[in-house]
C-alpha positions as CSV (number, residue, x, y, z in Angstrom):
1,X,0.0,0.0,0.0
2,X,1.1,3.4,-0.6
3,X,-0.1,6.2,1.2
4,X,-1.3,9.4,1.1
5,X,0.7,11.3,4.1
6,X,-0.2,15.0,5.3
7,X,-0.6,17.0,8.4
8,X,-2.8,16.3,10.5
9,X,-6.2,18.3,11.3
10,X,-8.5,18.4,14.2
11,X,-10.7,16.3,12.1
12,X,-8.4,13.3,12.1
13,X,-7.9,13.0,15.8
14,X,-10.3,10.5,16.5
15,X,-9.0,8.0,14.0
16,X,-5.5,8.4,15.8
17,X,-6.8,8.3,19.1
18,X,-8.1,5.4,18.1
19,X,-4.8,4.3,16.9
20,X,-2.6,5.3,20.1
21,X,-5.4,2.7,21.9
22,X,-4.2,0.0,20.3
23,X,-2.5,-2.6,23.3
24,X,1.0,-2.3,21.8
25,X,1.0,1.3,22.0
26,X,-0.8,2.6,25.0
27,X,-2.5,0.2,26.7
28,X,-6.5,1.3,25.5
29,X,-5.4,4.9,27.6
30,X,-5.7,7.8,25.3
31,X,-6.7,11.3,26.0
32,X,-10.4,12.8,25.5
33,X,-10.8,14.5,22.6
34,X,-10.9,17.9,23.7
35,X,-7.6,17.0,25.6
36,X,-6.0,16.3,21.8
37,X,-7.2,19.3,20.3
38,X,-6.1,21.7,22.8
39,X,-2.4,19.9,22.3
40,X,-3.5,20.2,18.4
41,X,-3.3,23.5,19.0
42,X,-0.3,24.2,21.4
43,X,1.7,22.3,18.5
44,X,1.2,24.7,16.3
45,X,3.0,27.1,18.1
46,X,6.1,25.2,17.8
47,X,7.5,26.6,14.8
48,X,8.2,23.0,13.6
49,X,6.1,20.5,15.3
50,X,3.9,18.6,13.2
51,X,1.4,15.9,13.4
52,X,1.3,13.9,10.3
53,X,-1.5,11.2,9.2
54,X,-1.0,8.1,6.7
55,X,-4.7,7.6,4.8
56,X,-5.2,4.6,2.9
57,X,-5.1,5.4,-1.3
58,X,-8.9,4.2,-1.6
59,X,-11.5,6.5,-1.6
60,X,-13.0,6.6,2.3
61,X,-9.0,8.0,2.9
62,X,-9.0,6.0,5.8
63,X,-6.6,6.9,8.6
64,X,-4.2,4.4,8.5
65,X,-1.4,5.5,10.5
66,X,0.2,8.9,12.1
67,X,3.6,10.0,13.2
68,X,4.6,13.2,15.1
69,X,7.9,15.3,13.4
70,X,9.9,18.2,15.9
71,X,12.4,20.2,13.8
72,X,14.3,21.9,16.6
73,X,17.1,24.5,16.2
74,X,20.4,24.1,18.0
75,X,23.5,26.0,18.9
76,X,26.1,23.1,18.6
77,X,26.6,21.4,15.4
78,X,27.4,24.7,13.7
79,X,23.9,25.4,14.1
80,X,22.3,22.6,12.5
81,X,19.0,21.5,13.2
82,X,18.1,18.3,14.2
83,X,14.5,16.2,14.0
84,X,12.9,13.8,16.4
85,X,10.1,11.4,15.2
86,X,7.7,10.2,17.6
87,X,4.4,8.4,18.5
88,X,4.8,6.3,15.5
89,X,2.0,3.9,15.2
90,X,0.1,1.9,12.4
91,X,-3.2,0.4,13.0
92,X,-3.1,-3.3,13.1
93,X,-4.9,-4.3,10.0
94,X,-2.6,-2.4,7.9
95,X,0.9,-3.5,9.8
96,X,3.4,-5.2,7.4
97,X,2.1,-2.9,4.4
98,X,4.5,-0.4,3.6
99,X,2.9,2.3,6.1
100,X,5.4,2.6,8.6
101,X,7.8,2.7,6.1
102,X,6.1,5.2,4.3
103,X,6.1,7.8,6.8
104,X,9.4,7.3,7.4
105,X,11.0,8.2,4.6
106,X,8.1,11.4,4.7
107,X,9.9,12.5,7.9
108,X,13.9,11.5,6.9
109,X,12.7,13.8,3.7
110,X,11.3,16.5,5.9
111,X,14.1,16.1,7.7
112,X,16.6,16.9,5.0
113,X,14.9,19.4,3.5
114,X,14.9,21.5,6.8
115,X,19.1,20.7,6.6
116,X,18.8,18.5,9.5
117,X,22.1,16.9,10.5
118,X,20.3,13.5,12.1
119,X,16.8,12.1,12.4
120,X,16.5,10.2,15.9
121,X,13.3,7.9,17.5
122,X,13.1,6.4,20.8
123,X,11.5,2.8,20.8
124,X,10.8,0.9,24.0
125,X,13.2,-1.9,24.8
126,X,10.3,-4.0,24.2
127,X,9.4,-3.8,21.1
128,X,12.1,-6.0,19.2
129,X,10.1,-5.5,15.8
130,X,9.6,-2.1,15.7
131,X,13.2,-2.0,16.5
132,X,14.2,-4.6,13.3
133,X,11.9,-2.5,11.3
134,X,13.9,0.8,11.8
135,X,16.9,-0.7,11.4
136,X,16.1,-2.0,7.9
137,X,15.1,1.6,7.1
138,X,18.7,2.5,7.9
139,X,18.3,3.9,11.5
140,X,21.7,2.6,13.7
141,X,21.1,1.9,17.4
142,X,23.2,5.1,18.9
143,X,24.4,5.9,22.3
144,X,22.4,5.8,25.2
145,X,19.2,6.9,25.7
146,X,17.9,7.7,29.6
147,X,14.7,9.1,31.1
148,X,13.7,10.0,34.3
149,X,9.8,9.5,35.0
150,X,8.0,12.8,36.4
């Protein structure tokens, strides 16, 4: 399947709520509604965080999958900015289709064209496919990564 990927608008945030409540992602917990469209809106004034939605090619444009982009600016690297991809989730019916890999290479091009030096994800330890999946779309284990729960 090849998708049809744009940014996301309040009318697509039930289909990915609906996709974050799949068990793999987290756990059947999402926010309300109103919860995502106030953070709808607070992303927008980021000057470069996105919400992006994959829709199926058929007619209905069925939300299929959705990733979240951050383009920030930085004052090592010479200045370059760097992107962060996360919340990466396919619905289940459509895994193993070309989705995920889809928006990938939507971000990594995103990425370049902004003149971003990397593109980094997090993944849970967990999940050992998601982790075999990014690694065949050339994304290198790198470093540590450490959080602190607040």
């Amino acid at each position: 399947m090849t998708p049809h990927i744009r940014q996301a608008t309040e009318a697509d945030l039930t289909a990915v709520l609906e996709l974050y409540a799949q068990p793999d992602m987290d756990k059947g917990q999402t926010l309300t509604l109103d919860q995502a469209q106030k953070l709808l809106q607070t992303f927008a004034l980021y000057p470069s965080y996105r919400l992006f939605v994959a829709c199926s090619p058929a007619a209905s444009a069925q939300v299929v999958g959705s990733y979240a982009l951050l383009i920030m600016h930085n004052l090592a690297h010479r200045g370059s900015p760097s992107a962060i991809v996360e919340d990466v989730v396919v619905a289940s019916a459509h895994q193993r289709q070309g989705v995920g890999q889809a928006m990938m290479r939507h971000a990594q091009s995103l990425a370049q064209k902004a003149g971003c030096y990397k593109l980094a994800l997090s993944s849970n330890l967990s999940r050992t496919q998601a982790h075999a999946f990014y690694r065949s779309l050339g994304f290198e284990q790198h470093g540590l990564s450490f959080r602190m729960e607040l």
